[in-house]
C-alpha positions as CSV (number, residue, x, y, z in Angstrom):
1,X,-168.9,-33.7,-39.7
2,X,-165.2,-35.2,-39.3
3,X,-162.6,-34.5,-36.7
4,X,-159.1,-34.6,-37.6
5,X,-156.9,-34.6,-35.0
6,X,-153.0,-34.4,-35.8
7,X,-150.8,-35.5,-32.9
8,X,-147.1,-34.0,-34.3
9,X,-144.0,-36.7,-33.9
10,X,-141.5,-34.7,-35.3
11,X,-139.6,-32.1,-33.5
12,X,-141.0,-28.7,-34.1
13,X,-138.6,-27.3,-36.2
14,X,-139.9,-29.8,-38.2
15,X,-143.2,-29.1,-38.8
16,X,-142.2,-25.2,-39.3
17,X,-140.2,-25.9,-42.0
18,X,-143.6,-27.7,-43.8
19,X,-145.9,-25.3,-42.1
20,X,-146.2,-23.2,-45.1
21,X,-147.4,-25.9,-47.3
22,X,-149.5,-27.3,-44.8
23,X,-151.2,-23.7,-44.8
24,X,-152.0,-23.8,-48.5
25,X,-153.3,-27.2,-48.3
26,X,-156.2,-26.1,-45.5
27,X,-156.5,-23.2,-47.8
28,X,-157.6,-25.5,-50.4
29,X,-160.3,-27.2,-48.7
30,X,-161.3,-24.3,-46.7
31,X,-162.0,-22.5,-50.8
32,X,-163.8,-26.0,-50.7
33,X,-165.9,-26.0,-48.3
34,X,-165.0,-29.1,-46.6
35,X,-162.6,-27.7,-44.2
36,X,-164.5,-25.4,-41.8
37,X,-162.7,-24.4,-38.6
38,X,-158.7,-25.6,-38.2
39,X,-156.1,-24.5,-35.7
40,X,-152.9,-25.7,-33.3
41,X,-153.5,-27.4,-29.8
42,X,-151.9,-25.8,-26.7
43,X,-149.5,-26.9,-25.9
44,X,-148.4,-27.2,-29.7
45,X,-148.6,-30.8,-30.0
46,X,-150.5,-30.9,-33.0
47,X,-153.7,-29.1,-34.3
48,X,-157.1,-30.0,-34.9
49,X,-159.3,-29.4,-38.2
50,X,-163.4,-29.5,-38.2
51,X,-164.3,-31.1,-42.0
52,X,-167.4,-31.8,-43.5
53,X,-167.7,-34.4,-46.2
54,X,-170.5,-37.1,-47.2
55,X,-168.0,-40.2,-46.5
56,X,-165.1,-40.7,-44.0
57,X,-163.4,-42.1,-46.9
58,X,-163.4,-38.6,-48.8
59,X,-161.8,-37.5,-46.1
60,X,-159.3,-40.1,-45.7
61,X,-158.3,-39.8,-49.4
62,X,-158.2,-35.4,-48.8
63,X,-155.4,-36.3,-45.8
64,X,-153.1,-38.3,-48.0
65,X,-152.5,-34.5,-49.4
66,X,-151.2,-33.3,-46.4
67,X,-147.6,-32.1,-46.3
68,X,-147.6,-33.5,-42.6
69,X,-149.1,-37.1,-43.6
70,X,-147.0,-36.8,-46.8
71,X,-143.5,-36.5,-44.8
72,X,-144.7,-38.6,-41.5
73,X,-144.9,-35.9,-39.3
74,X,-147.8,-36.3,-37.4
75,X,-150.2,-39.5,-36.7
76,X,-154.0,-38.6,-38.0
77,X,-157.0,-39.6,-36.6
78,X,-160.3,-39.0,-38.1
79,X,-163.0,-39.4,-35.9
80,X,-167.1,-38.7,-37.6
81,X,-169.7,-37.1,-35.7
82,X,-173.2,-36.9,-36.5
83,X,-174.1,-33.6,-35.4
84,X,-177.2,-33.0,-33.3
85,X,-176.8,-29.1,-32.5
86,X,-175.1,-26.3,-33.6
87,X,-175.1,-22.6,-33.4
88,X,-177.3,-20.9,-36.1
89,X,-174.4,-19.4,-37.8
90,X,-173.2,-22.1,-38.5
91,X,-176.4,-23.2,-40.5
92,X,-175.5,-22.8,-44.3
93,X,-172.4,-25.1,-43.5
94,X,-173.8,-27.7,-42.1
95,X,-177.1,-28.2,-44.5
């Protein structure tokens, strides 16, 4: 499993006016099951997306997509976890 963490650096009338996009491109992974869980910090300072992929790479490449990586709005960090246990729902995405 992969963590990306987005720290925004843009004001955030900025990342409003990209937010839409940014929406349809979790929408994407999510109908491709490598984005499983994704939502905004508090304070809104950036958001944070749970991702599962067989290489960190994969998910490096998948972020270059990004409407906020595309037009520098936010620094990325992608951090792997090897998963040692999880709630039972969450069984068929994790196997």
């Amino acid at each position: 499993m992969f963590i990306i963490d987005l720290n925004y650096i843009v004001p955030l009338e900025e990342i409003d006016n990209h937010m839409a996009a940014h929406v349809e491109y979790l929408e994407k992974y999510y109908k491709k099951n490598v984005f499983v869980v994704w939502g905004r910090k508090e304070p809104r300072t950036g958001g944070v997306i749970l991702a599962l992929a067989g290489a960190k790479a994969e998910i490096e490449k998948i972020i270059t997509e990004d409407p906020f990586y595309i037009h520098g709005l936010a620094e990325i960090k992608v951090t792997e976890s090897v998963i040692s246990k999880y709630h039972p729902d969450l069984k068929k995405l994790i196997d």
